[in-house]
N, C-alpha and C positions, 0 to 999 in steps of 0.2 A: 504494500500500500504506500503509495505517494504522498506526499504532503502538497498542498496547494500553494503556492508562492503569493506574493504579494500581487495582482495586474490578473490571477485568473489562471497562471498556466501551474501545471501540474509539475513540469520537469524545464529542466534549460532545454530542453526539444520544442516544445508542446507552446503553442502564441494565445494568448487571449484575439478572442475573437471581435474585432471591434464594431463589424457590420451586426452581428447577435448582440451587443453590448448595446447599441445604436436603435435598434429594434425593440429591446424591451424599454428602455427609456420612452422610444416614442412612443408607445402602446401605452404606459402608464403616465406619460404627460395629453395624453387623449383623454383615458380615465376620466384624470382628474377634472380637465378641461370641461368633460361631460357633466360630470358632477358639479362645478362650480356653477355651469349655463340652468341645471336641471333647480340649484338649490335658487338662484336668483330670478331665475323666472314664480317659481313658487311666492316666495317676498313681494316679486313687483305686484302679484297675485294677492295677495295677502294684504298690502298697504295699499291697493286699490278699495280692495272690498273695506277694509277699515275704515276707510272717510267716506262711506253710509251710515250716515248718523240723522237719528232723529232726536230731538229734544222736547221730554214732555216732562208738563208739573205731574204731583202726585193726584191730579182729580184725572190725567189720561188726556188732556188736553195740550197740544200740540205748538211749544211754543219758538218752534227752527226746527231746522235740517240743514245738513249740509248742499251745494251744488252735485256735487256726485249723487247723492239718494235725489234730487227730483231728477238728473236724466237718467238714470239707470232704472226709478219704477215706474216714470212719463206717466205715472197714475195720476189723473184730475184732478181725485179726492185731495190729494195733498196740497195743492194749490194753495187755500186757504190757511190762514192762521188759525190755531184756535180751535184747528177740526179736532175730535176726540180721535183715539190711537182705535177706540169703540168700533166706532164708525167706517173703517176700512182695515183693521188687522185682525185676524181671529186665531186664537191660540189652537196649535194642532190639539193638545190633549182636552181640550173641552175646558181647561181651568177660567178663573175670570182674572182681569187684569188689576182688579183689586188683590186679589188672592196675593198675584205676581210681587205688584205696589208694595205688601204690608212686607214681604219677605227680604226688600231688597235692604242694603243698608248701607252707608260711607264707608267703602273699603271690603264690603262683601254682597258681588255681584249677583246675580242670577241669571241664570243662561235658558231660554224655551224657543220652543219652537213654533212659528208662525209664518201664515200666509195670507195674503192680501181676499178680502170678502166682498169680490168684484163677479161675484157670479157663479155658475157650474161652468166646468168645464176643469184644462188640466191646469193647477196654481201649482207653482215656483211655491218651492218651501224654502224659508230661510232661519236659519240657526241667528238667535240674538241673545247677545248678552247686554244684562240692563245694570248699568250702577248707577250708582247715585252721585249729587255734586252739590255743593252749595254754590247759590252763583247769587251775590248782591241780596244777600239775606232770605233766598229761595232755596226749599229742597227742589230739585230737579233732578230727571232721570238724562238718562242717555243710552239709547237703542243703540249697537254698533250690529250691522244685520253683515251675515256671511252665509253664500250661497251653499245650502246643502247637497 
């Protein structure tokens, strides 16, 4: 049994291979390259769907949103200020948004699942997480909606 030398070669006969040497480098600077395009497209992904934000008081009443949530639900309902969360989201498990309201709290979110109450047919479900904020002496919530 041979020992391996420093550079790959087994004996003063035997040469490290540099074109195989060359080869696997670029196979795993590919990898990586995949992985880096795979993890960042996810992110761009991710901080997209994040600034759909809705801003409601705690009666469920509608006090902002961001630009990204009115073009991405182009839902009517939204238009207005002041519309109830009521009035065009409906919680997949049947709970009430009060229910949701009482549980949330500064620093401890709650996450459900909802979809917009524009009719039969097939509705877009979307995962939300709600926390809470004080903003100018107001409890206020904040919907951050993610495509499920």
């Amino acid at each position: 049994m041979t020992a391996t030398k420093a550079g790959g070669a087994a004996n003063d006969n035997d040469t490290p291979n540099p074109c195989k040497n060359a080869e696997i480098a670029s196979r795993d600077i590919q990898a990586a390259y995949l992985s880096m395009k795979k993890e960042k497209e996810s992110l761009e992904k991710r901080i997209y769907e994040e600034s759909m934000l809705l801003f409601v008081d705690r009666d469920g009443q509608v006090v902002g949103w961001t630009e990204a949530a009115a073009r991405l639900f182009k839902h009517p309902r939204l238009s207005p200020l002041r519309k109830n969360v009521r009035d065009f989201l409906q919680i997949t498990d049947g709970r009430s948004f009060g229910d949701i309201f009482a549980l949330v709290r500064p620093g401890f979110p709650y996450t459900i699942q909802v979809f917009f109450n524009d009719g039969p047919g097939k509705r877009p479900v979307y995962t939300v997480k709600v926390s809470s904020f004080i903003f100018e002496g107001r409890d206020l919530l904040y919907f951050v909606f993610y495509r499920s």
